[in-house]
DONU-119858 format. One line per 2 residues: number of its first residue (from 1); their letters; for each residue x, y, z of C-alpha. Coordinates in nm, 2 decimals. Example, Ala and Ser with C-alpha at 12.3 -4.5 7.8 and 13.67 -1.06 7.14 Angstrom:
2
1	as	1.23:-0.45:0.78; 1.37:-0.11:0.71
This chain:
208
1	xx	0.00:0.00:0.00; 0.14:0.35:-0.08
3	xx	0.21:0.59:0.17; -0.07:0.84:0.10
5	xx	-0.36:0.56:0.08; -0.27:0.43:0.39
7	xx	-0.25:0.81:0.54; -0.63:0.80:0.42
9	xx	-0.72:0.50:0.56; -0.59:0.59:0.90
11	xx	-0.81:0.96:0.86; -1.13:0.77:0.80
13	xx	-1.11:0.55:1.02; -1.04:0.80:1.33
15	xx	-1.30:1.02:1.16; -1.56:0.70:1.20
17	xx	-1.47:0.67:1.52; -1.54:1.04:1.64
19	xx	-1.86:1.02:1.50; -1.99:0.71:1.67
21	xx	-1.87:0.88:1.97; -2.07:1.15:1.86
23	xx	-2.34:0.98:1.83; -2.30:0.78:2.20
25	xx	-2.31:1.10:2.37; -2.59:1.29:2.23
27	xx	-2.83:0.99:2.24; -2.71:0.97:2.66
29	xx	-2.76:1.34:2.68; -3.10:1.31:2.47
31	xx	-3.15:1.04:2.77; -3.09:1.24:3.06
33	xx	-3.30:1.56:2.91; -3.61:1.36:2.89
35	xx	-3.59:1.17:3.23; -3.81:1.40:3.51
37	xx	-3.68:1.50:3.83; -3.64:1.27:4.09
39	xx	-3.92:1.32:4.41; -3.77:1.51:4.71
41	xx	-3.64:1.28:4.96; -3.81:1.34:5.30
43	xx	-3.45:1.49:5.43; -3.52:1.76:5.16
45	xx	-3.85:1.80:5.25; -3.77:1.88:5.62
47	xx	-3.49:2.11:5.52; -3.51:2.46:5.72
49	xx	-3.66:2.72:5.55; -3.89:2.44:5.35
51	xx	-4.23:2.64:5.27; -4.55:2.58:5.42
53	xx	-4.74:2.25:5.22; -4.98:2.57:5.04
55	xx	-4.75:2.59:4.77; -4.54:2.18:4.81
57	xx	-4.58:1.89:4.55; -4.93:1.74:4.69
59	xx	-4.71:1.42:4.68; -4.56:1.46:4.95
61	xx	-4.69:1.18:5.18; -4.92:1.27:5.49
63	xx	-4.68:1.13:5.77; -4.45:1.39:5.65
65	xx	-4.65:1.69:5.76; -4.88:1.86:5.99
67	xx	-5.18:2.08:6.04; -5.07:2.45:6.22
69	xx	-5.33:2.71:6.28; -5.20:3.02:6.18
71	xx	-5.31:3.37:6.35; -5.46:3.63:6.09
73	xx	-5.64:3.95:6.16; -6.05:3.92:6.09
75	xx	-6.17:4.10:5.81; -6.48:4.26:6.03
77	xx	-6.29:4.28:6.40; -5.99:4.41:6.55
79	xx	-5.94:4.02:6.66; -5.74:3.72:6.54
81	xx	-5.86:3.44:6.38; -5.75:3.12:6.26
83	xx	-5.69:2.96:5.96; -5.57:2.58:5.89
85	xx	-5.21:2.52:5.70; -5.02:2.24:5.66
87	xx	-4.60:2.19:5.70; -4.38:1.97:5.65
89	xx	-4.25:1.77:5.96; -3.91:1.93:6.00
91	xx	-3.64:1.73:6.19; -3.66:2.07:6.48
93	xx	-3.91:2.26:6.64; -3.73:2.57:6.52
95	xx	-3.74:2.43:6.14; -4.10:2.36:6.23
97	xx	-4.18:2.72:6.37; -4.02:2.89:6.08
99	xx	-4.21:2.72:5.83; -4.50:2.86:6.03
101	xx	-4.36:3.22:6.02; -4.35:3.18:5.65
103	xx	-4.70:3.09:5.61; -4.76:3.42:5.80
105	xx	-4.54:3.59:5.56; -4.74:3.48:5.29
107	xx	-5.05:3.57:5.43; -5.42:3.40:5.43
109	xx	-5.56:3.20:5.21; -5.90:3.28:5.28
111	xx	-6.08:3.62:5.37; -5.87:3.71:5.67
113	xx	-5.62:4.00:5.68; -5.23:4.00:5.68
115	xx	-5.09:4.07:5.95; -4.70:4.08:5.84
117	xx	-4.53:4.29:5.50; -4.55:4.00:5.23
119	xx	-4.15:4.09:5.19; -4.05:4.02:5.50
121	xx	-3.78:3.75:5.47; -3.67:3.50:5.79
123	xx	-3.31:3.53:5.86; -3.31:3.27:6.11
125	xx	-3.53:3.11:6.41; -3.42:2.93:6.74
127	xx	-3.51:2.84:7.02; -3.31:2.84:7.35
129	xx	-3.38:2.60:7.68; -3.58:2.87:7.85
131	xx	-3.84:2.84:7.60; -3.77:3.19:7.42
133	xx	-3.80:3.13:7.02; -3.56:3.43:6.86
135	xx	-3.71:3.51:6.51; -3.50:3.69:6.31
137	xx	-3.61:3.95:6.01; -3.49:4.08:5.75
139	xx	-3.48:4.44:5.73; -3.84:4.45:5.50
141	xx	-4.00:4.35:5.80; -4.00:4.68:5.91
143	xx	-3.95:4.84:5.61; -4.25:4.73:5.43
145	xx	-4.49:4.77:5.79; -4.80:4.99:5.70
147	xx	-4.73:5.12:6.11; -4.99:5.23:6.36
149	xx	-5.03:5.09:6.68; -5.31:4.82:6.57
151	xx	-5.12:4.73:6.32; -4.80:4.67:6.51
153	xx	-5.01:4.48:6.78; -5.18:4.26:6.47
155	xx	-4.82:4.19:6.37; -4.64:4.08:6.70
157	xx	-4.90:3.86:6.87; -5.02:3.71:6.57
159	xx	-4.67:3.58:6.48; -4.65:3.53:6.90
161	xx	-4.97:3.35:6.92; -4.92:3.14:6.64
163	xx	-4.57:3.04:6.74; -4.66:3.01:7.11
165	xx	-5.02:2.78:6.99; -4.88:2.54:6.80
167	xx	-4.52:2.49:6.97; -4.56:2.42:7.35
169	xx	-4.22:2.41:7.36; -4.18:2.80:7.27
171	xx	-4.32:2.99:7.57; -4.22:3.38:7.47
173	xx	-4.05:3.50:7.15; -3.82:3.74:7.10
175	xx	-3.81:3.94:6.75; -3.49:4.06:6.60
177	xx	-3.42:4.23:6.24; -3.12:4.16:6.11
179	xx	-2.96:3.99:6.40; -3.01:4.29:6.62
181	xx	-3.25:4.41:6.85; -3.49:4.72:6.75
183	xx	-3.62:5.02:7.04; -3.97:4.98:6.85
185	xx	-4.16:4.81:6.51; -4.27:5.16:6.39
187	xx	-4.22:5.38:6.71; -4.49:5.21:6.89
189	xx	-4.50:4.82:7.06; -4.17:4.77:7.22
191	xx	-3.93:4.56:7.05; -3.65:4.54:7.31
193	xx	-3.84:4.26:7.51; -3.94:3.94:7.47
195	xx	-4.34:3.89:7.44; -4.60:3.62:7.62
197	xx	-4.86:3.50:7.40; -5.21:3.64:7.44
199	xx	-5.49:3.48:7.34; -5.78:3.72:7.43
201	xx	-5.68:3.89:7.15; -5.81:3.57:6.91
203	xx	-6.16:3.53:6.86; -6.34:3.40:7.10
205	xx	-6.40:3.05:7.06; -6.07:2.97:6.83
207	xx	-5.80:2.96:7.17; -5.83:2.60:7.11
């Protein structure tokens, strides 16, 4: 065989064998496109900051959650009312809690009023051995309040209420924005303390 025919020889068969490699790999990729995600493992689904079931894969089995009652201001009243949501069943009762602080954030799903600024974001919440929950805001919290002195009230002891309800374990909760304390919400209920819930502000016949 003469030197240039077997110089083509070798080029086709290298170019052959690129494109069946070529081929290999699209068909995998083509493969891997079409399969669908995999399901969230429950770990995943108990991760913190894991969003209240209102807006979860409705796959998500029923041993992995639980019902909360959220605190909402009445549409007609100056009182709190309740209103069913579920969460997932996070490994902590501080995961737990701010999943419940979420669904606050995102507000009711029925007729009831917010009661905290839709862009509030949760930094962080624990809970220490003397039963105080530290929930920590970002600095929308405040800056997206409407103010007043009904409104801050609406705003504290519904998130106080529905944390202190729900979690027997969290006796008083402490509010922070950005990992510091505050004087005041809007230069009215005082920040620098931690609150007790209070449950005559909720409607009458919703305590339990």
């Amino acid at each position: 065989m003469k030197l240039p025919d077997r110089a083509l020889l070798i080029a086709g068969i290298v170019l052959l064998a690129v494109l069946v490699a070529a081929a290999l790999f699209w068909r995998r990729d083509s493969r891997r496109a079409a399969a669908p995600p995999p399901a969230p493992t429950a770990e995943e689904a108990s991760a913190p900051g894991t969003p209240a079931l209102s807006r979860a894969p409705a796959e998500i089995p029923e041993e992995n959650q639980r019902e909360v009652t959220l605190f909402f201001r009445s549409a007609g009243g100056e009182e709190l009312r309740g209103e069913k949501r579920k969460i997932f069943l996070a490994g902590t009762i501080a995961e737990q809690a701010r999943q419940a602080v979420e669904g606050l954030i995102e507000g009711p799903l029925g007729d009831l009023l917010p009661t905290l600024p839709p862009e509030s974001e949760v930094r962080e919440v624990y809970l220490v051995a003397d039963g105080t929950a530290y929930v920590d805001f970002s600095q929308a919290f405040v800056d997206g309040h409407i103010g007043g002195s009904s409104g801050e009230i609406d705003t504290v002891f519904s998130l106080v209420d529905t944390l202190a309800f729900n979690f027997p374990e969290i006796q008083r909760v402490k509010i922070l924005v950005e990992g510091e304390e505050r004087a005041t919400l809007k230069e009215h209920l005082d920040l620098s303390r931690s609150f007790l819930p209070d449950m005559s502000l909720v409607a009458q016949g919703e305590e339990r």
